[in-house]
C-alpha positions as CSV (number, residue, x, y, z in Angstrom):
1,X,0.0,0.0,0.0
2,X,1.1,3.5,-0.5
3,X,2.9,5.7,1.8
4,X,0.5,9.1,2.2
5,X,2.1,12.1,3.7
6,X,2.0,15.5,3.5
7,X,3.9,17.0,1.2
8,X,5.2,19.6,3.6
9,X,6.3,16.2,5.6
10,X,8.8,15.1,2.8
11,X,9.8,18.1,0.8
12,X,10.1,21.9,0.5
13,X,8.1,24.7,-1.4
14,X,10.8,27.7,-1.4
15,X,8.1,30.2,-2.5
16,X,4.6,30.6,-3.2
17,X,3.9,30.1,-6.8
18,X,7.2,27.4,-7.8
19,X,6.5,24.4,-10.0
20,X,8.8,22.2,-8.1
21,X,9.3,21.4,-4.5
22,X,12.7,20.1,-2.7
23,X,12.9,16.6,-1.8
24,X,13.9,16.3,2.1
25,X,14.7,12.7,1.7
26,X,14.2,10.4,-0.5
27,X,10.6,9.9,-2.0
28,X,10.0,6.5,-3.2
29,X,7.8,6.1,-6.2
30,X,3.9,5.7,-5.6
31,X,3.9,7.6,-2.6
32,X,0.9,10.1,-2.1
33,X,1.2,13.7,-1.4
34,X,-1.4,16.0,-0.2
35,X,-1.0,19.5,-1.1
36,X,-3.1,22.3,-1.2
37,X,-6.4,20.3,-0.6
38,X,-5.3,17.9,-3.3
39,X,-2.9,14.6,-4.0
40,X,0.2,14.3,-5.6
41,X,1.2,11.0,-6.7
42,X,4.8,10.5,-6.8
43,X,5.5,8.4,-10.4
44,X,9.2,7.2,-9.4
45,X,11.4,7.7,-6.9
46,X,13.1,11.4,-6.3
47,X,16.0,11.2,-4.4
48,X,17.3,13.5,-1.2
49,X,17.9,17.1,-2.8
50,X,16.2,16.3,-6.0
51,X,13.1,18.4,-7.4
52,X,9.6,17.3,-7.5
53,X,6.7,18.8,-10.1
54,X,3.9,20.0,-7.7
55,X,1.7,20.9,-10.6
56,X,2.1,19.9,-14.4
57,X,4.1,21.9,-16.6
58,X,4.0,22.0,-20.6
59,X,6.6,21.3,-22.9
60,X,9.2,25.0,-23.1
61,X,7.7,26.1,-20.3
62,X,9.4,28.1,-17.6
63,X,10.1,26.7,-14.5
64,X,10.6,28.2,-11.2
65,X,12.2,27.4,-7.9
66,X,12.9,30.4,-5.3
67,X,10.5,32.0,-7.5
68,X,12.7,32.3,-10.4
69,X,13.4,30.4,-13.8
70,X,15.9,27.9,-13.2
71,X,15.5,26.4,-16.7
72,X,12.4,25.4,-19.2
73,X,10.5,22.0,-19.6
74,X,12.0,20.2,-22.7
75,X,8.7,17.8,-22.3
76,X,5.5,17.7,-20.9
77,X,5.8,17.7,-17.2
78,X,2.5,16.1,-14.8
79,X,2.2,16.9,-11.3
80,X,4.4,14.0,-9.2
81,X,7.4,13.7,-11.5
82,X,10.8,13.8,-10.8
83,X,12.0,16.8,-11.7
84,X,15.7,16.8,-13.7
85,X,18.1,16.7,-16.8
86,X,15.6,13.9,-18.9
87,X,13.2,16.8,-18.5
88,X,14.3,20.1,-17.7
89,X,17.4,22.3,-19.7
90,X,18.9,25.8,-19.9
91,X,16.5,26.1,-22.8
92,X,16.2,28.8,-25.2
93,X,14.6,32.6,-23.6
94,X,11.2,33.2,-24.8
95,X,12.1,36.5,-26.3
96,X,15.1,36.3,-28.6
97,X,16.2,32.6,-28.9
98,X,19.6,32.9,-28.0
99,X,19.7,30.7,-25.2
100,X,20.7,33.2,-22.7
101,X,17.7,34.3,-20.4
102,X,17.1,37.8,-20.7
103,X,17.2,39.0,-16.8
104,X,14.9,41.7,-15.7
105,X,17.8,44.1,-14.8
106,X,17.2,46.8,-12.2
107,X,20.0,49.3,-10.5
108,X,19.8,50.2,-7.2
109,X,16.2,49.7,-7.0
110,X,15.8,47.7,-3.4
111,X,19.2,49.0,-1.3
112,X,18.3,47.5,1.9
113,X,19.3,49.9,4.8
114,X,21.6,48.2,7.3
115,X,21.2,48.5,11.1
116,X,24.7,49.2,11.7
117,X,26.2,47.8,15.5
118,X,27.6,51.0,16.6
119,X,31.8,50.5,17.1
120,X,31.5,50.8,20.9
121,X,29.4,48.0,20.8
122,X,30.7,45.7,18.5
123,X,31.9,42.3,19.2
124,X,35.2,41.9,19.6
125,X,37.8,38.6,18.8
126,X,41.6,37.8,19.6
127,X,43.8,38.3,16.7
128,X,47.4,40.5,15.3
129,X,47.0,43.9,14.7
130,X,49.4,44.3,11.9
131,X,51.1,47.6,11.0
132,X,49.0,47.7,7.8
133,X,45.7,48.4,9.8
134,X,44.5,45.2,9.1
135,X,44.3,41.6,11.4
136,X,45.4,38.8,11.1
137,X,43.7,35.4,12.4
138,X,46.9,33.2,12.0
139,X,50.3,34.3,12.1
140,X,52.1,32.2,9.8
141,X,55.1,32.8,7.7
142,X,55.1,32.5,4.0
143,X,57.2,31.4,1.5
144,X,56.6,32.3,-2.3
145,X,57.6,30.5,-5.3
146,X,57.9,33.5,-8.4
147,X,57.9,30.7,-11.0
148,X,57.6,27.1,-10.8
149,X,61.4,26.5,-11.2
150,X,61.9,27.5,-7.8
151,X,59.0,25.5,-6.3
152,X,61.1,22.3,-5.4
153,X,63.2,25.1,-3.7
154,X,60.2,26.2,-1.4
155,X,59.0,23.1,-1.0
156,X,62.2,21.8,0.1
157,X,62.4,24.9,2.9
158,X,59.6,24.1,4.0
159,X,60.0,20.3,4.8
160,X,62.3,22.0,6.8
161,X,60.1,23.5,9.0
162,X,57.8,20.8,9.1
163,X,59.7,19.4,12.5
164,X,57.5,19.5,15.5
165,X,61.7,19.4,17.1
166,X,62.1,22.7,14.7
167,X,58.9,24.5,15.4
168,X,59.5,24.2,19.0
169,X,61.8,26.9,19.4
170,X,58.9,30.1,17.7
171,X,56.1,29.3,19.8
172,X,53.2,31.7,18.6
173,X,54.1,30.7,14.7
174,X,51.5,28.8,13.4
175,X,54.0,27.7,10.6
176,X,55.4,28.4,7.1
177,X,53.3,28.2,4.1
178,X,54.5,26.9,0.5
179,X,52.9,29.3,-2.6
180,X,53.9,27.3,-5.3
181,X,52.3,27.0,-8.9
182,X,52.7,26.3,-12.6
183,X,53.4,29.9,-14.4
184,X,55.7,32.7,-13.8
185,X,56.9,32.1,-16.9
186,X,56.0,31.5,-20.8
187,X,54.1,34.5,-20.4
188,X,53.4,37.8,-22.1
189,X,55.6,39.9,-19.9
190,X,53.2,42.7,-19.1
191,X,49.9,40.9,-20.2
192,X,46.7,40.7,-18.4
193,X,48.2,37.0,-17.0
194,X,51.3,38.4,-15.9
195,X,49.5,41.2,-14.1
196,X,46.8,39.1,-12.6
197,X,50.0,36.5,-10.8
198,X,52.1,39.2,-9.6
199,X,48.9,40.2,-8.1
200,X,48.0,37.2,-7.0
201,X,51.5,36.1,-5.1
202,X,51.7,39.8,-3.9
203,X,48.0,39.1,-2.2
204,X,49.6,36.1,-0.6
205,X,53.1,37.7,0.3
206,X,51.4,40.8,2.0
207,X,48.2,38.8,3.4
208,X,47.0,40.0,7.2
209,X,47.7,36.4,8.4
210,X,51.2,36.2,6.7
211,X,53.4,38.0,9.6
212,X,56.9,38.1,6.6
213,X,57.6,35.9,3.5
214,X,60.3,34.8,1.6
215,X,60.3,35.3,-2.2
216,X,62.3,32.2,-4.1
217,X,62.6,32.5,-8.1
218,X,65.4,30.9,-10.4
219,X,66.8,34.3,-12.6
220,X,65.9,33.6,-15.6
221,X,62.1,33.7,-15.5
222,X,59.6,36.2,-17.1
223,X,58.3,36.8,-13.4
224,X,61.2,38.1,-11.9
225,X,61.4,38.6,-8.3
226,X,62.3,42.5,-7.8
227,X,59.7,43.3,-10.7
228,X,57.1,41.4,-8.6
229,X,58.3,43.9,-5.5
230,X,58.4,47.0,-7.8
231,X,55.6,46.6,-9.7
232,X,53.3,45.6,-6.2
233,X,54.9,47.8,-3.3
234,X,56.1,44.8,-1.6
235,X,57.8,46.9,1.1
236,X,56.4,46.7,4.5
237,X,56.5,50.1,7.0
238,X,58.6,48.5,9.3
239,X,61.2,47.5,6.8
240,X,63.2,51.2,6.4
241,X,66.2,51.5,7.7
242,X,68.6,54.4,7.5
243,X,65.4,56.2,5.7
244,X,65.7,53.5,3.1
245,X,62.8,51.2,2.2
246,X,64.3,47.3,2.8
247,X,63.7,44.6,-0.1
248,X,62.2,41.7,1.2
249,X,64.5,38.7,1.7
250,X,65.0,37.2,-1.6
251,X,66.3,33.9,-3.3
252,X,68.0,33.3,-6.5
253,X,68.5,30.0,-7.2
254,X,71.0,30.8,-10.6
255,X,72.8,33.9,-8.2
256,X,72.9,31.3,-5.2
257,X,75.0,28.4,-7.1
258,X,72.3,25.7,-7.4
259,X,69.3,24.5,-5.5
260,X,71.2,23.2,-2.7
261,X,72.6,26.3,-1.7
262,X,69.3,28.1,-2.5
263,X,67.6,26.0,0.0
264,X,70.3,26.1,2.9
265,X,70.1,30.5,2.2
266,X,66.5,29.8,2.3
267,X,66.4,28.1,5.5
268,X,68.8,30.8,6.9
269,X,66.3,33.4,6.3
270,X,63.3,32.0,7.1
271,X,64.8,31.0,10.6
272,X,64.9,35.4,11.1
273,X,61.3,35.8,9.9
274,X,60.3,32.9,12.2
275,X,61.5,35.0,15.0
276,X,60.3,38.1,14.5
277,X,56.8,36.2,13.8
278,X,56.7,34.8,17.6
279,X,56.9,38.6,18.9
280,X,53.4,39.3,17.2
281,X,50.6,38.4,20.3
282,X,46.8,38.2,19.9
283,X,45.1,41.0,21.2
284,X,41.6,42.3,21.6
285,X,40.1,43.5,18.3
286,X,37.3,44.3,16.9
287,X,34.8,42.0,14.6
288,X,34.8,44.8,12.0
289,X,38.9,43.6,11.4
290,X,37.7,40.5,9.9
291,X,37.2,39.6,5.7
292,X,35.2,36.3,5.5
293,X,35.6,35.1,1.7
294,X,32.6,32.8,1.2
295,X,32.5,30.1,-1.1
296,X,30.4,26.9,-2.2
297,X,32.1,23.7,-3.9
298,X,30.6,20.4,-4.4
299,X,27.1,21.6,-4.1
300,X,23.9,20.1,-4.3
301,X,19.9,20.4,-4.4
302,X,20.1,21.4,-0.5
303,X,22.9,24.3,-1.2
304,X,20.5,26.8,-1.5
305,X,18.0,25.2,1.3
306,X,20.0,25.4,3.8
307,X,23.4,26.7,4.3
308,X,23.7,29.2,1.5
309,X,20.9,31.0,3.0
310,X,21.8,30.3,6.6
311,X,25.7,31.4,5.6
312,X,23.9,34.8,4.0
313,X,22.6,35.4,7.5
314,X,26.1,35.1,8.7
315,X,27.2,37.3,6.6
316,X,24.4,40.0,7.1
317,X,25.8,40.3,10.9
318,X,29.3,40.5,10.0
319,X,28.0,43.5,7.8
320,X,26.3,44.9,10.9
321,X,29.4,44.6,13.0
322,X,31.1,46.3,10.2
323,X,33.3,43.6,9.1
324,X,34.0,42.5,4.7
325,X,31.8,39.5,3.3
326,X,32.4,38.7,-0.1
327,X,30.7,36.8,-2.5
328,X,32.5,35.0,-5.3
329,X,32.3,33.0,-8.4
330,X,30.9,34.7,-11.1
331,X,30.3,31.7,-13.6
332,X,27.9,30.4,-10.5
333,X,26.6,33.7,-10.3
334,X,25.3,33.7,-13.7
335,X,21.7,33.8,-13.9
336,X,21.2,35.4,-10.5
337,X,22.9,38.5,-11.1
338,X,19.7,40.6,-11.5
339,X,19.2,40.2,-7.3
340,X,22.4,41.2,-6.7
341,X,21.9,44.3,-8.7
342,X,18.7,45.5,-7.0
343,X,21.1,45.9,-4.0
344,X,24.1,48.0,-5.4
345,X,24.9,51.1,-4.1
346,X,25.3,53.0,-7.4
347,X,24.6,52.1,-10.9
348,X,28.1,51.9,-11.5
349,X,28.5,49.1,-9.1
350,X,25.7,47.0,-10.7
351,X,26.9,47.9,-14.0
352,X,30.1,46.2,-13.4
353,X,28.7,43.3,-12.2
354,X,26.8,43.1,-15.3
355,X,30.0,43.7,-17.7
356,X,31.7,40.4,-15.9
357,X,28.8,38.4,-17.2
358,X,28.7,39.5,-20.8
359,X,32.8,39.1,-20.3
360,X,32.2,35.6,-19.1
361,X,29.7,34.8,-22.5
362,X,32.5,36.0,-24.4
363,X,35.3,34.3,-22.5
364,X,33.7,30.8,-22.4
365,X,32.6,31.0,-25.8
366,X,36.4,31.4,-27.2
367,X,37.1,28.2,-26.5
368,X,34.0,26.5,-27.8
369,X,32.3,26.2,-24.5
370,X,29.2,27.6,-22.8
371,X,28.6,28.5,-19.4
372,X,25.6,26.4,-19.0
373,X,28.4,23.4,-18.9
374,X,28.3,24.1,-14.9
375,X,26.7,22.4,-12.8
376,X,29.4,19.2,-12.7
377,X,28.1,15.9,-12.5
378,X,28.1,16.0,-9.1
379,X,26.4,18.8,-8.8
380,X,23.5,17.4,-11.0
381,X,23.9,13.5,-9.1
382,X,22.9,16.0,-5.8
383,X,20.2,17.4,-8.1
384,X,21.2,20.9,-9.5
385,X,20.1,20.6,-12.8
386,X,20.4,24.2,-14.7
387,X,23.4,26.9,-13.6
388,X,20.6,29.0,-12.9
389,X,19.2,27.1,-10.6
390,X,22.7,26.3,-9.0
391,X,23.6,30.6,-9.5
392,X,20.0,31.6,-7.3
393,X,21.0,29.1,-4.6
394,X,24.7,30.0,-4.7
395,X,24.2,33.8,-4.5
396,X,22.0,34.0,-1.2
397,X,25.4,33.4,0.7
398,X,25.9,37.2,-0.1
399,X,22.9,37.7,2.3
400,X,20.9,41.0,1.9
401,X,22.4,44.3,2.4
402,X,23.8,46.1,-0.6
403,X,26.2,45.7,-2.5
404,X,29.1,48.6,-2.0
405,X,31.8,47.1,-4.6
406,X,32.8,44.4,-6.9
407,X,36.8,43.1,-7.4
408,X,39.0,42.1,-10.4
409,X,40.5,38.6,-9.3
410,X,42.4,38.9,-6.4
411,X,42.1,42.8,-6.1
412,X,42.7,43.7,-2.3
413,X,39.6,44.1,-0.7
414,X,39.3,47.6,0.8
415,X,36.1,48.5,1.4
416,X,33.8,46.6,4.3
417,X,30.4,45.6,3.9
418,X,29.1,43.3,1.2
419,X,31.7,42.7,-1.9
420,X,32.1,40.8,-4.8
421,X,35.0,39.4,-6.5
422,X,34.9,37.9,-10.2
423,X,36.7,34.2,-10.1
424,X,35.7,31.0,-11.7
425,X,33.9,29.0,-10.0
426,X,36.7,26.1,-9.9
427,X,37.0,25.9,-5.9
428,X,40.9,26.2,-5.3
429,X,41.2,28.6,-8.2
430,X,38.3,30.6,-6.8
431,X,39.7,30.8,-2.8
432,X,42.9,31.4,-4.2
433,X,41.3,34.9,-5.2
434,X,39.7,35.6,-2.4
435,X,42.7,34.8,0.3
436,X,44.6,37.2,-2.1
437,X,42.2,40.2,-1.9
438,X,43.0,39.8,2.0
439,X,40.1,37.6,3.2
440,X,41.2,36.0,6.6
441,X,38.8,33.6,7.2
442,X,37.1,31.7,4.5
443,X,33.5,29.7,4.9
444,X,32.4,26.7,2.7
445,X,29.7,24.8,2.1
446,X,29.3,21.8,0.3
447,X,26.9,18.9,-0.3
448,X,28.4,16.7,-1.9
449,X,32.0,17.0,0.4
450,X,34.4,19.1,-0.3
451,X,37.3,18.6,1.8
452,X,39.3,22.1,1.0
453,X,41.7,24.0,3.2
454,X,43.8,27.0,2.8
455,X,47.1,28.2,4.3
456,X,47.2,30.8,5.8
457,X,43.4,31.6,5.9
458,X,41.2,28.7,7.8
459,X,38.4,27.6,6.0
460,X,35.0,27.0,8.0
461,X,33.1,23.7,5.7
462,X,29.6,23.6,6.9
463,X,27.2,20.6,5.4
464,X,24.2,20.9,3.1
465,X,22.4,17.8,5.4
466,X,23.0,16.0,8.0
467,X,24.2,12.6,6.3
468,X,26.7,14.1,4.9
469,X,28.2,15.6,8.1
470,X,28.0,12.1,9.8
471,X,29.7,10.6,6.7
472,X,32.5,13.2,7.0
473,X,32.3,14.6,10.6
474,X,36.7,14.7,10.3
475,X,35.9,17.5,7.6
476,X,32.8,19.2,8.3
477,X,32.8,22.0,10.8
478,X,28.5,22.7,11.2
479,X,25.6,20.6,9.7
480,X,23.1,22.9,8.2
481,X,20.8,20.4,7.6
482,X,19.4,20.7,10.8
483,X,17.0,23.3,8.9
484,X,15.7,20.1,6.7
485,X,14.3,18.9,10.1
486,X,12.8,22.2,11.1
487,X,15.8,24.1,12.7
488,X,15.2,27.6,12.4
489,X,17.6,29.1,9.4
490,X,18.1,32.1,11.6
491,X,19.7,29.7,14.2
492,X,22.1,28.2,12.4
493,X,23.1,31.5,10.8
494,X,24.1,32.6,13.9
495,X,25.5,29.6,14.9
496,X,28.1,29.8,11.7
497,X,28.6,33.5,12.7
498,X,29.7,32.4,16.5
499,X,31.8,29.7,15.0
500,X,33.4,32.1,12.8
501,X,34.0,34.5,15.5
502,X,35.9,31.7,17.4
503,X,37.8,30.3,14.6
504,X,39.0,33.8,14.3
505,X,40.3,34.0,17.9
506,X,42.7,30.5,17.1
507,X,40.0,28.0,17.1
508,X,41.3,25.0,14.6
509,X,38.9,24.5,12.1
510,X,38.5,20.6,10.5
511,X,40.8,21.1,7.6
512,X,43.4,23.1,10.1
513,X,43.4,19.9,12.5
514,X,44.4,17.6,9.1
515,X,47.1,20.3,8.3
516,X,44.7,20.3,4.9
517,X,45.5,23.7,2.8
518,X,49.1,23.7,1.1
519,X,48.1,22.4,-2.3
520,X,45.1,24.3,-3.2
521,X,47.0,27.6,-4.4
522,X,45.8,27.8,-7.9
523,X,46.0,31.4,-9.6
524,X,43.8,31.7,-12.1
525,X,45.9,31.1,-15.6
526,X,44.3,33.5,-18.2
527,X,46.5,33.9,-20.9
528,X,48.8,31.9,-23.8
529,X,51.5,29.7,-22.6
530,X,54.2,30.6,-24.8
């Protein structure tokens, strides 16, 4: 006999007025939903995170979820069937058949107003005041390949430091960090890729959590190491003497005499940072001292359920407090942008976020490819079918106060509030941005599990449900999928902002614990490899 439940019982509506509800858990064919005074008979089984028609839908039809298109039918549709790729596409827009929906744009139409925590009231965390005016939450030490010739060099130095019988004598140090990557050279020296690394490493040298660095290169490369200093102001304030601005500590590996004597120079050097690291103390600061990059990788039907939204709430109290939340990855922004710019401060703001989509149409199309290619097949075995639909759940981790800016890649972040950055959506390529604009703390959620760290920044994971957290409870720091049992999203919201607060103050996070976060450095490559 069939199961009969309510359909409230076993999935979610998001809004009034959507096509499709959210399965909870796993519906198993034949079951019997009521709904609005009716039945719904389920005609096969819908899987956890999957969507389910709630009323019938006719062939190029638009459907909705969160109240907006995610995609169109490419058949008929009746009331109880599963909801995904055999029956639902990107589909062509109704009004010029390009197959790129044509968003209702609007600038600067709904700027929320933000009840601001006034700064003698704000919360406050331990972390380094550094002489830069912004904190750090770690206080690591950082050691930065220029090309990836000298990244067996850095590598090597670090091993060094990988002794618990080394580390011992700069207690306070959380460690070294290894920036090592594929380019610095083969590239247009002066081009848009060349720009967008030195950038990038500067972002990392300079980062709040990064208490000195050393720079490694080989001599020969296209990225050399004083250019990278001249060309991004690596000189810190405390580094004048005799009225002189100080180079930072520097390796050749060609100037040296080999890699041996590169590394044993390298060691030398890193053993003074080291010490002048363990003078730097935690102190009392404010909450409006910290950056929280937010990003979502292996996501899934429940992404935009539950912690995307609960993350946005996060976020909107991290605004209050007058801390930096950024949102991220414009290819799974794509779709949504037309909330986002409601929200913008000026048109000019929203305007920009506009031009990075139209650049993005452009830029995937050069190489044969379409944006709709995202979701993953992951993402779509977790039931994201459409980047629209994955874009509308991504983008509610930017919460809701307005926008004030939006980043090139890796840009350093210098405004508080809520921000965007443009990066791919490709998860180390895309926190590789964000650390490098200056974010000190990063949050993540995933539904599918992600496992990603990052060194120096720690990166908070918080589960989509709750079998996923019990499946991976070594890497997951919070389960939002509490909410899928009737936890407020409120609650959890705060919960991730408490947890942030105390990851923050020297709280390990999951990934921190597995000493996860020294290979995901990936700048993003733009250019020809010549």
């Amino acid at each position: 006999m069939a199961e009969t439940l309510d359909l409230n019982e076993a999935a979610i509506v998001l809004r009034s007025g959507d096509e499709v509800a959210v399965a909870k858990r796993k519906i198993v064919g034949g079951t019997v939903l009521g709904y609005e005074g009716g039945e719904i008979r389920v005609a096969s089984d819908v899987p956890a995170g999957h969507k389910l028609a709630i009323r019938d839908v006719a062939e190029a039809q638009a459907v909705h979820k969160y109240g907006q298109v995610i995609g169109y039918a490419t058949q008929a549709i009746s009331a109880g069937e599963w909801v995904h790729t055999r029956n639902l596409d990107f589909g062509k827009s109704q009004t010029d058949g390009s197959g790129k929906l044509q968003l209702d744009y609007e600038f600067c139409t709904a700027v929320p107003t933000v009840d601001y925590v006034t700064e003698g009231l704000r919360r406050t965390f331990q972390g380094y005041a550094r002489p830069d005016g912004r904190v750090g939450t770690r206080n690591y030490v950082g050691l930065v390949s220029t090309v990836n010739c000298s990244a067996a060099t850095i590598l090597a130095i670090a091993d060094y430091f990988r002794s618990p019988q080394v580390m011992k004598e700069f207690p306070g140090v959380d460690g070294v960090f290894p920036v090592t990557h594929k380019s610095g050279c083969g590239q247009h020296l002066g081009g848009e890729d060349y720009k967008v690394l030195q950038r990038t490493l500067a972002g990392m040298a300079e980062h709040p959590n990064c208490n000195g660095y050393l720079l490694a290169g080989l001599g020969c490369e296209v990225n050399q190491s004083l250019s990278l200093v001249q060309n991004q102001g690596l000189v810190r304030a405390q580094e004048v003497r005799w009225g002189r601005p100080q180079l930072p500590p520097t390796i050749t590996i060609q100037d040296e005499g080999g890699t041996r004597k590169a590394i044993l120079k390298g060691i030398e050097e890193t053993i003074k940072l080291l010490k002048r690291a363990g003078e730097a103390k935690r102190t009392k600061q404010s909450v409006a001292g910290i950056l929280v990059g937010t990003n979502c990788g292996g996501s899934d039907g429940n992404s935009g359920v539950t912690a995307n939204p609960a993350l946005g709430i996060a976020g909107d109290e991290f605004v209050r407090q007058g801390a930096g939340w950024v949102l991220a990855e414009t290819s799974e922004t794509y779709g949504a942008e037309h909330l986002l710019t409601r929200r913008a401060v000026s048109v000019d703001v929203a305007e920009r976020l506009v031009a990075l989509m139209r650049w993005w149409e452009w830029y995937t199309g050069i190489w044969g490819a379409s944006i709709d290619s995202n979701p993953s097949p992951g993402n779509k075995e977790g039931g994201l079918t459409t980047i629209y639909e994955k874009s509308l759940g991504a983008v509610s981790k930017g919460g809701s106060t307005p926008l004030v800016e939006v980043y090139p890649y890796a840009q350093k972040i210098d405004k508080a509030g809520f921000t965007f950055m443009d990066t791919p959506g490709h998860d180390p390529v895309s926190v590789t941005g964000l650390v490098a604009g200056g974010c000190n703390l990063v949050a993540f959620t995933t539904g599918r599990g992600s496992c990603l760290g990052f060194k120096p920044a720690p990166v908070l994971k918080i589960s989509t449900n709750t079998p996923l957290y019990e499946r991976m409870t070594d890497d997951m720091d919070i389960d939002a999928g509490v909410i899928l049992n009737g936890v407020p999203i409120a609650d959890v919201g705060l919960q991730i902002f408490e947890e942030l607060i105390e990851v923050a103050s020297g709280k390990q996070t999951k990934s921190e614990e597995q000493g996860l976060g020294e290979s995901e450095f990936a700048p993003w490559m733009l250019g020809p490899v010549m």
